[in-house]
C-alpha positions in Angstrom: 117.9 106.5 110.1 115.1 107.4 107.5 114.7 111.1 109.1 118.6 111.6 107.9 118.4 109.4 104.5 114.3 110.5 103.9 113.0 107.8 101.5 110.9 108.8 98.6 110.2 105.0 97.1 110.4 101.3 98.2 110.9 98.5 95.4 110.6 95.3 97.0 111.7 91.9 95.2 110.8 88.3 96.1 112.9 86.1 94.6 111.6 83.1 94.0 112.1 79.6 93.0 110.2 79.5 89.4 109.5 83.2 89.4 110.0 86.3 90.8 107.8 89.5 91.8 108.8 93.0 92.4 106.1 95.7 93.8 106.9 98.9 94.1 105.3 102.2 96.2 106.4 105.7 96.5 105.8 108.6 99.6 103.6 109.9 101.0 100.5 107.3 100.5 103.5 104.2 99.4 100.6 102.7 97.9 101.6 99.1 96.6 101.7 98.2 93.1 103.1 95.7 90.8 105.3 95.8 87.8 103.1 93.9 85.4 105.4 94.4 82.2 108.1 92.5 81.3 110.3 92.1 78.3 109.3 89.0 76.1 105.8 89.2 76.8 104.0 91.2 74.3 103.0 94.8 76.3 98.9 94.3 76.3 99.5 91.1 78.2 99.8 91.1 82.1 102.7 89.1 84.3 102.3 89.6 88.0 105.7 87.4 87.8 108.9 87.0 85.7 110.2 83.7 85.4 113.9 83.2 87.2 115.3 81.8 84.5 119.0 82.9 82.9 120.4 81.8 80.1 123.6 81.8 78.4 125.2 81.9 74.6 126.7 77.7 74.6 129.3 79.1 72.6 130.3 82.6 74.3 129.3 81.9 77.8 127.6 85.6 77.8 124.2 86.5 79.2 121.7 86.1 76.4 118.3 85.9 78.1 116.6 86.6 81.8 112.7 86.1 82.2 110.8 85.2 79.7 113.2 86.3 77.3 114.9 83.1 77.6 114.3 80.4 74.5 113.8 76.9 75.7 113.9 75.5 71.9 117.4 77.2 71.2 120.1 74.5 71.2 122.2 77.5 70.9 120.9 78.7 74.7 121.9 77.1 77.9 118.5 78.4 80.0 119.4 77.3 83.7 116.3 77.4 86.2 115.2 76.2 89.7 118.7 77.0 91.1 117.6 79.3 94.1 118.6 76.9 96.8 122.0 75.9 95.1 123.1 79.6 96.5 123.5 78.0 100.2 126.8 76.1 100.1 125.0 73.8 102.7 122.1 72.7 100.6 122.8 69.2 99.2 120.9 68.2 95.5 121.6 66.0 92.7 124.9 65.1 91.3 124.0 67.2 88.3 123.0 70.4 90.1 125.3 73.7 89.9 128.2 74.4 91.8 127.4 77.0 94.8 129.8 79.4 92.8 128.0 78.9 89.8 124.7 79.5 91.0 126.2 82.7 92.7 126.6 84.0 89.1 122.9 83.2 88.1 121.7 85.2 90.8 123.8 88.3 90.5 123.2 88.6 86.7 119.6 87.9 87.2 119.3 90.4 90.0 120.9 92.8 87.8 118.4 92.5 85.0 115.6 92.7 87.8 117.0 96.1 88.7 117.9 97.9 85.4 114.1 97.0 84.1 112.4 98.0 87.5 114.5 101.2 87.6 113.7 102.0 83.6 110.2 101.3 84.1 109.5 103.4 87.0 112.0 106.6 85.0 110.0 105.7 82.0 106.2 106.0 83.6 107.2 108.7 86.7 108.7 112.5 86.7 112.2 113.1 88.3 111.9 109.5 89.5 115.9 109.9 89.4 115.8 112.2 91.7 114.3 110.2 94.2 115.4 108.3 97.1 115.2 104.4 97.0 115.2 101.8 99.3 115.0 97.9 98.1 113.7 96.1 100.3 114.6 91.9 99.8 113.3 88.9 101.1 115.1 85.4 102.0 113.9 81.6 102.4 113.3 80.9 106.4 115.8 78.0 105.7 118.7 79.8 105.4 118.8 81.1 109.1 123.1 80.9 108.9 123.9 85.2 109.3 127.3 84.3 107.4 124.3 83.0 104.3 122.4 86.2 104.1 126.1 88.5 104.7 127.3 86.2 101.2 123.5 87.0 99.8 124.2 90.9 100.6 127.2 90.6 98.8 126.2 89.2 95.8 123.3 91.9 95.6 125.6 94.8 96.0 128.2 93.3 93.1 124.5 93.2 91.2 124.5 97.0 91.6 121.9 97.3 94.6 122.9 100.4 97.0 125.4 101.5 95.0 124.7 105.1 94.1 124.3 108.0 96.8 119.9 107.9 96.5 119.7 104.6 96.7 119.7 101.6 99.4 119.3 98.0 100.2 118.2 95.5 103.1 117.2 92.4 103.5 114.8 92.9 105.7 112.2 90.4 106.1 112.1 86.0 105.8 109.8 85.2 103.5 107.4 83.8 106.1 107.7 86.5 108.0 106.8 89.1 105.1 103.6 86.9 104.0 102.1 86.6 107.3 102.0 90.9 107.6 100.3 90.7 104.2 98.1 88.0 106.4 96.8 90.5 108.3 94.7 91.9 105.4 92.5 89.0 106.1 90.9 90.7 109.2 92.5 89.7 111.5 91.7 90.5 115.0 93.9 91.8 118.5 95.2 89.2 120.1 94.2 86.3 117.2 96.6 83.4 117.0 97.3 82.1 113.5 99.3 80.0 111.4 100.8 81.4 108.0 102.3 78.7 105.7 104.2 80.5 102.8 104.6 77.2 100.2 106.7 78.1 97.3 108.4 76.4 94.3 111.9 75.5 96.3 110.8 75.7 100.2 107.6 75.8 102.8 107.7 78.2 105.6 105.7 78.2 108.5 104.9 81.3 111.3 103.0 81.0 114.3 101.9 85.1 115.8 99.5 86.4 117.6 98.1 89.9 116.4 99.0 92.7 118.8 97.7 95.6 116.5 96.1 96.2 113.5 95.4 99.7 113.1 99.5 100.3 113.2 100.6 96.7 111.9 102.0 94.5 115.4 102.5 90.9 115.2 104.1 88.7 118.1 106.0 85.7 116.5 105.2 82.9 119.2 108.1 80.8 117.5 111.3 80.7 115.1 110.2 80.4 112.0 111.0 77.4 110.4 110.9 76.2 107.0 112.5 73.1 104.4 113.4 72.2 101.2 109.4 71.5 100.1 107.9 73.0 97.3 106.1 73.0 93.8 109.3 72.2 91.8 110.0 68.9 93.5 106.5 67.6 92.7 107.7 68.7 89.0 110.8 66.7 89.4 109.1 63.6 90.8 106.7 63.3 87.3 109.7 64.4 85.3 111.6 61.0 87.1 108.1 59.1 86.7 107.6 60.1 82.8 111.4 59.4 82.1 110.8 55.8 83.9 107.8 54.6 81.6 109.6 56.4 78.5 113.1 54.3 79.1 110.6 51.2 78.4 109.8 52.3 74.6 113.3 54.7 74.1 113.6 52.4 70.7 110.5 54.2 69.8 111.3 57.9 71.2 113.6 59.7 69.4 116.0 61.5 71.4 117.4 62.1 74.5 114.9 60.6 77.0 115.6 62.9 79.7 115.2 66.0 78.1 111.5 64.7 76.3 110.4 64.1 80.0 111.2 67.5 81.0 109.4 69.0 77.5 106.3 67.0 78.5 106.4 68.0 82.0 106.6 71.7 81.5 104.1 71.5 78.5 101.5 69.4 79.9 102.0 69.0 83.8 102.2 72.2 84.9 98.6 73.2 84.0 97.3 69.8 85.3 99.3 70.3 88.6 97.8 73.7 89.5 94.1 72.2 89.0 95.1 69.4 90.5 92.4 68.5 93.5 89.7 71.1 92.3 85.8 70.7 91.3 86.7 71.1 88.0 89.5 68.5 88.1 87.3 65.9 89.6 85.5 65.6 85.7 89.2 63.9 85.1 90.6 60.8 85.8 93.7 60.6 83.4 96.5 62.8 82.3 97.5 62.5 79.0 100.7 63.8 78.0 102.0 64.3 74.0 105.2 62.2 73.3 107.2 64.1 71.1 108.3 62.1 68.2 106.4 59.0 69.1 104.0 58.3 65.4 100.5 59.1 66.0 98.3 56.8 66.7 101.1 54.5 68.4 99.5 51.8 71.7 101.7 50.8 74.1 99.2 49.0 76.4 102.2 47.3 79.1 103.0 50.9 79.3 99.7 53.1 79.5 100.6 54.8 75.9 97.5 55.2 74.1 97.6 57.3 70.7 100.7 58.5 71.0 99.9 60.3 74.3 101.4 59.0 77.9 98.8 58.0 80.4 99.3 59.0 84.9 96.3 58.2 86.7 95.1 60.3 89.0 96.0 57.7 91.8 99.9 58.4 90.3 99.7 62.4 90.8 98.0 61.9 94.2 101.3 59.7 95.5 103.4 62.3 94.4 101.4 65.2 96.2 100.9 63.1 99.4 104.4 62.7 99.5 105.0 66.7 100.1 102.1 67.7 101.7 102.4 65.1 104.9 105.9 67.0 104.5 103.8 70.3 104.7 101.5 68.8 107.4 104.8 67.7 109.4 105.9 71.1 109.5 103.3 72.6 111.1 102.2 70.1 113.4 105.9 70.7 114.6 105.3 74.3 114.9 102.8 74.5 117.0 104.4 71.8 119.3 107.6 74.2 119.7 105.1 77.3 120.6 103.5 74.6 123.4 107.0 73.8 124.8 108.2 78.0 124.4 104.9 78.9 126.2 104.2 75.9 128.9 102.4 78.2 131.3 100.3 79.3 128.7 98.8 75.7 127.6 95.4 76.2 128.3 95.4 79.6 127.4 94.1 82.0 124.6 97.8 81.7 123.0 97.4 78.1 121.3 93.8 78.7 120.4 94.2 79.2 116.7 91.8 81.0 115.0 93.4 80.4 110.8 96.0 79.1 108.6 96.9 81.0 106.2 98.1 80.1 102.6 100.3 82.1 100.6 102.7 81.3 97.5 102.7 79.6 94.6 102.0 76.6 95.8 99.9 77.4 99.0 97.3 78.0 95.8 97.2 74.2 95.1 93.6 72.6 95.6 95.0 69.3 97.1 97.1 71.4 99.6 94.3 73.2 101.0 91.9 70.3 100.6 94.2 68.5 102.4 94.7 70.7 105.2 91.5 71.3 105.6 90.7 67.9 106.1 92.9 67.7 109.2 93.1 70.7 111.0 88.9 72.1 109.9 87.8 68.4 110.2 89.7 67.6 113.2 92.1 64.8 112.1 94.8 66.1 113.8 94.7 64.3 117.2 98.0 66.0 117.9 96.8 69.8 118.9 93.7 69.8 120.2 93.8 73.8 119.8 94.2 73.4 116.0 90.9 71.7 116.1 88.5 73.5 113.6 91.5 75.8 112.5 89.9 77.7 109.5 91.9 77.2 106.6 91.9 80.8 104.4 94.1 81.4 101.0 95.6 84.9 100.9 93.6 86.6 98.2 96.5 86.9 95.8 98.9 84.2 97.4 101.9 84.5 94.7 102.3 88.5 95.9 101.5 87.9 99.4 105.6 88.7 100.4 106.3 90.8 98.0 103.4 93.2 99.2 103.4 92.7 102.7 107.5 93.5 102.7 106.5 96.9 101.3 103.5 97.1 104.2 106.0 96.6 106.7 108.5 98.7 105.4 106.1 102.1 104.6 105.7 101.7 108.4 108.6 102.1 109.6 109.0 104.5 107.1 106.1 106.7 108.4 105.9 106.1 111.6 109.4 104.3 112.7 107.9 101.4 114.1 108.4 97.9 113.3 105.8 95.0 112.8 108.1 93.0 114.6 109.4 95.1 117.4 110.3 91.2 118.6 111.2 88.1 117.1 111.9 84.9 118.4 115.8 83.2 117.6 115.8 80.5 115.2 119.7 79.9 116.3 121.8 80.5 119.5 124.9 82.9 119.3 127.6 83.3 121.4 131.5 84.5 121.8 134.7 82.6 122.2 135.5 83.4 125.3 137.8 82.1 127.9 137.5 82.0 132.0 139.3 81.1 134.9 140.7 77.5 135.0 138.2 75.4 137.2 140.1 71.8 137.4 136.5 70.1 137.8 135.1 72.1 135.1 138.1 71.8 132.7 139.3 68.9 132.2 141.2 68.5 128.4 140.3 72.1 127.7 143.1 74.2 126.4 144.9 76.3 129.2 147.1 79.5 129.1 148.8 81.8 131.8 148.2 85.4 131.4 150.6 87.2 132.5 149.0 90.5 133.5 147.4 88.6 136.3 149.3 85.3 136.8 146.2 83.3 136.5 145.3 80.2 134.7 142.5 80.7 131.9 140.7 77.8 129.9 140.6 79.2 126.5 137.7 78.9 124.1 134.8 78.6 126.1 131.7 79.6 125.0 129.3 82.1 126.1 125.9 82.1 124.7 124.6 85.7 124.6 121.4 84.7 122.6 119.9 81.3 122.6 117.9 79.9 120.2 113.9 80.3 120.9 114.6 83.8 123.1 112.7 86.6 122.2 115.0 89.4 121.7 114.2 93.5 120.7 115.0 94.1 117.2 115.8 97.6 117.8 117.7 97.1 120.8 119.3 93.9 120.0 121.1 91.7 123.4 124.0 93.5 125.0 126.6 91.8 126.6 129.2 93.2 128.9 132.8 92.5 127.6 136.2 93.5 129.9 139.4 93.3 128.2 143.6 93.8 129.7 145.4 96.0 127.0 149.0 96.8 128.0 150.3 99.7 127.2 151.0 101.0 123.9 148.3 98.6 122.1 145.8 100.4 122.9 145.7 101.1 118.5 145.8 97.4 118.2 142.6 96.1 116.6 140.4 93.9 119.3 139.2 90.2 117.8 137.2 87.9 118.7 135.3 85.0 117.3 131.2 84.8 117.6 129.8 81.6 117.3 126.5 79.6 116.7 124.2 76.7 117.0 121.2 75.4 115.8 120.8 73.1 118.8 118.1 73.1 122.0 119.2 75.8 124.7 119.6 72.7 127.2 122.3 71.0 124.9 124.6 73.9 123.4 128.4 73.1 124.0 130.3 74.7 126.2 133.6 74.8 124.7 134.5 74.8 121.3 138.0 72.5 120.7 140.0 74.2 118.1 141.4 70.9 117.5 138.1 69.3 117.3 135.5 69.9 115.3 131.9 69.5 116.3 128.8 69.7 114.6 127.0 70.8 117.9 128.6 74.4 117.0 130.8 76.0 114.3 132.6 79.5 114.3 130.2 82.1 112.5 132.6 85.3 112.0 135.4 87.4 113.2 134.6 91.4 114.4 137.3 93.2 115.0 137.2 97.3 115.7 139.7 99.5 117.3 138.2 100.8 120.6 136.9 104.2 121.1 139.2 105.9 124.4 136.5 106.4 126.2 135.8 102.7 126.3 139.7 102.5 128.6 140.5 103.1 131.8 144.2 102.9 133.6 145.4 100.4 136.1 148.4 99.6 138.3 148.8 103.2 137.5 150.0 103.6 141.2 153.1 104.2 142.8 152.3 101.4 145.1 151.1 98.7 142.5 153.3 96.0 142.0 151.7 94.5 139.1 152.4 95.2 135.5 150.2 98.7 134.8 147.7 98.4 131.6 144.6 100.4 130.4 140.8 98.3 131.2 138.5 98.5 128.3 135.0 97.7 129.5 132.5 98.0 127.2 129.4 96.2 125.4 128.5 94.4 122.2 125.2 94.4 120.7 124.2 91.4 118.6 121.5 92.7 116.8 119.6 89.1 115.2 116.6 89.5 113.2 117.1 88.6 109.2 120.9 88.4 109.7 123.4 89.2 112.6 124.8 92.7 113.0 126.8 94.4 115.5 126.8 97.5 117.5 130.3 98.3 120.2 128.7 100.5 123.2 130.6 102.0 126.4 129.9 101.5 129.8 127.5 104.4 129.7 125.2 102.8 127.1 126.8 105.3 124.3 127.1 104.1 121.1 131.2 103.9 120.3 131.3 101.8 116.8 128.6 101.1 114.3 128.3 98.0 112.1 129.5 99.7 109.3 132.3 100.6 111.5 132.8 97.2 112.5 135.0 94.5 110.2 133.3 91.6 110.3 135.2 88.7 108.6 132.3 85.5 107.8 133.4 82.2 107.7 132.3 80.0 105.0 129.0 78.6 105.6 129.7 74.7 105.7 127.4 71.8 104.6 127.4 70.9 108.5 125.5 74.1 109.8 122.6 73.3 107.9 122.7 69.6 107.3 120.2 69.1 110.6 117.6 71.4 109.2 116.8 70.0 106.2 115.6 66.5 105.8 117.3 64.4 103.3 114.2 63.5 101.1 113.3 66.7 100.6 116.6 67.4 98.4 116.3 66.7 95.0 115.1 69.4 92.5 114.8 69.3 89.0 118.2 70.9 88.2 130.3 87.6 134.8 131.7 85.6 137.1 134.9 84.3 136.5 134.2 85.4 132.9 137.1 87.3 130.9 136.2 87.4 127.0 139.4 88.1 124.2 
């Protein structure tokens, strides 16, 4: 595709919980670099990251601020942060959080603003830079592993302008865990090393377990889905913010104000810089954190309430509950890794495959001290009795952990660019996929299913049934996607009509995926994803009962293929018996259904939620 559509630069843009980066690299080199300037931020000063933050006129409702331009201290300005996970409809917060709509909004005004000031920066600082080709390149959390998600996310990014004009392009191409362990490999890593990357954020923790297939052109071999949850920075900020509000509701006759809104103030002035120290040599001279109560008289004890002149007193003991808290979270995650790589790769125990050489930290709050201390702790010191392969695990931090995805989704994609290979020529399925089908009625098979006569053939059919064409923990080709053969009875003179049908998924075990799906009874052990429909290509049909001699009803036979093509996102590819390609994606209406609270309610934990704001097959 790049030797028709030749591209001249790639912008990539992590967008992140509390801030975003954007790196950028141009042809032939695509040497990465990072846009450092930002506007409200005087220009000697450098920002390897903007804040996502968005704010809004109270009175108007239109966008005043994005970044750092927004004004915390204007009662005038409604700055909204933290909302990053409120854009899945399944992700369940606090009563108080935005609407899924609303959030929606946020992020397509705020990936506008990202896009006009990369796009003027690069005109502003590089000849005929309008000339060019572009191609953004976007990451996603590993959480949101629904396709119908990330087609809603693609949306939203085109209405923000992305891929609108004819130089310019957009993909999602990479999860974030997946982009931050290529950017691992600039560790030195070695062929065929096992490792663990653990990209920790503000909003979510993702973990990837791979094995290093090349270095000198980038290969990695994911030995599991990538999973990831709800665990991150920000909820460590929301759990002081509920403990400073707590001790403050015991003096609010003495505090001035709302008590709610003081708690956040003291939070992000004086907790933020504490946090990020937190569990470091030069944190260990400090036993207390003091925080400033606004409005409280100088000089003011409150002994019952640790208040001493004026300032609020946490011990150190208080911050380490609320750390331990997420990172046994963090610790969970990976020990439950590198348990689904054991039961993926059973012949392999004993092997080279689940000796792991490093884990690898990356993002914002991957930096923390306590984390790595922490991890450390159990899988250098050996605490974890669980693998016995993680045992003396060497615990590394990427060398600049907050623009570990940003710059390893520009390595990946300058590859494929140059040399039109992919650093993940396979991926393992974090979900199993499948079509509403139907096939022949079996009494002892289908019992209470919904049955129809066809009257082409006169012969009972159980309508549908499901089968799974990709199931979840199967290594499929990215290129090449998983074919399945599809057969379909048109009857003459519909051979214009559009062909439906319904693909479905599950996040469920291969052994315990449904085999039906009642349209009269919904289950959470599967859920209809989308709708394709396409007109088939004539060369797809052939004619029967054509005969003189047939007795039955003549009709035309399409037989035919379709591609399911899962790697950040499903797409689809129609293919004729032959193998040649007959309908595109693009040429292919696909129709999502709304993501529902029920897809994604297993993958997320509910105390990690709250954040501060072919035979006898026939297929229709």
């Amino acid at each position: 595709m790049s030797g028709h559509w030749p591209v001249d630069w790639i912008i990539a843009i992590d967008f992140g919980m509390t801030c975003t980066a954007v790196a950028y690299s141009c042809a032939p080199d695509f040497e990465v670099r990072y846009i450092q300037k930002w506007p409200g931020k005087p220009q000697h000063e450098i920002h390897n990251k903007v804040d996502t933050s968005i704010s809004y006129d109270v009175r108007t409702g239109q966008l005043k601020g994005w970044g750092f331009l927004c004004d915390h201290d204007d009662d005038g300005e409604e700055v909204n942060q933290y909302w990053k996970l409120n854009l899945d409809p399944a992700y369940v917060g606090l009563p108080d959080d935005p609407a899924h709509e609303v959030a929606a909004k946020w992020y397509r005004d705020y990936m506008f603003c990202i896009r006009e000031h990369t796009l003027g920066f690069l005109r502003d600082s590089f000849p005929h830079f309008d000339r060019k080709n572009v191609e953004f390149v976007i990451s996603v959390p590993t959480t949101w592993r629904d396709p119908g998600l990330i087609a809603q996310i693609e949306q939203h990014i085109q209405a923000a302008g992305y891929g609108q004009s004819h130089n310019e392009r957009v993909t999602i191409s990479l999860t974030e865990a997946e982009a931050a362990a290529v950017y691992a490999l600039k560790s030195g890593m070695t062929i065929g090393e096992s490792f663990v990357v653990c990209d920790a954020g503000g909003g979510t923790s993702d973990v990837n377990v791979l094995r290093v297939v090349s270095t000198g052109t980038l290969a990695l071999e994911a030995l599991s889905y990538v999973e990831g949850r709800a665990v991150g920075s920000v909820l460590i900020d929301y759990k002081a913010q509920k403990l400073v509000s707590q001790r403050l509701q015991l003096i609010r006759e003495h505090v001035p104000g709302d008590i709610d809104a003081i708690a956040e103030q003291m939070v992000r002035d004086g907790f933020h810089t504490f946090k990020c120290s937190f569990g470091s040599v030069a944190y260990n001279a400090y036993t207390k954190l003091k925080l400033q109560i606004p409005g409280l008289s100088l000089g003011t004890d409150f002994p019952g309430v640790n208040v001493e002149d004026s300032r609020l007193v946490i011990s150190s003991h208080e911050v380490q509950a609320i750390f331990d808290e997420k990172v046994d979270l963090i610790c969970g995650l990976i020990d439950e890794q590198l348990k689904v790589v054991k039961d993926l790769h059973p012949s392999e125990t004993m092997a080279s495959i689940h000796r792991y050489s490093h884990l690898v930290l990356s993002g914002g709050f991957g930096s923390s001290p306590y984390l790595r201390r922490r991890l450390k702790e159990r899988y250098e010191g050996g605490q974890s009795s669980l693998h016995t392969n993680a045992s003396g695990m060497k615990v590394l931090l990427a060398d600049q952990p907050q623009l570990a995805v940003v710059h390893g989704l520009i390595m990946a994609k300058s590859q494929l660019v140059k040399l039109g290979l992919d650093v993940y020529a396979k991926k393992c399925c974090p979900i199993s996929v499948g079509i509403l089908s139907r096939e022949k009625y079996d009494q002892s098979k289908h019992q209470g299913e919904t049955v129809t006569l066809d009257p082409l053939d006169n012969q009972r059919w159980a309508e549908r049934q499901i089968r799974w064409i990709i199931s979840k923990g199967d290594v499929v080709q990215t290129e090449k996607g998983k074919p399945h053969p599809y057969r379909r009875k048109i009857p003459l003179g519909q051979e214009h009509t559009p062909w439906r049908t319904q693909i479905v998924m599950s996040t469920l075990p291969k052994d315990r995926l449904p085999k039906s799906l009642p349209a009269n009874r919904p289950s959470e052990n599967g859920k209809e994803l989308c709708e394709i429909e396409a007109v088939l290509d004539p060369k797809t049909l052939r004619r029967k009962n054509h005969k003189w001699y047939h007795l039955r009803r003549e009709y035309k036979l399409a037989e035919f293929s379709v591609i399911l093509h899962i790697s950040t996102g499903l797409r689809f590819e129609i293919v004729s018996k032959d193998g040649t390609s007959v309908k595109s994606h693009e040429e292919i209406s696909v129709a999502w259904e709304p993501v529902t609270v029920q897809s994604a309610q297993p993958e997320v934990a509910p105390t990690m939620y709250p954040v501060a704001q072919q035979n006898g097959w026939h297929w229709r």
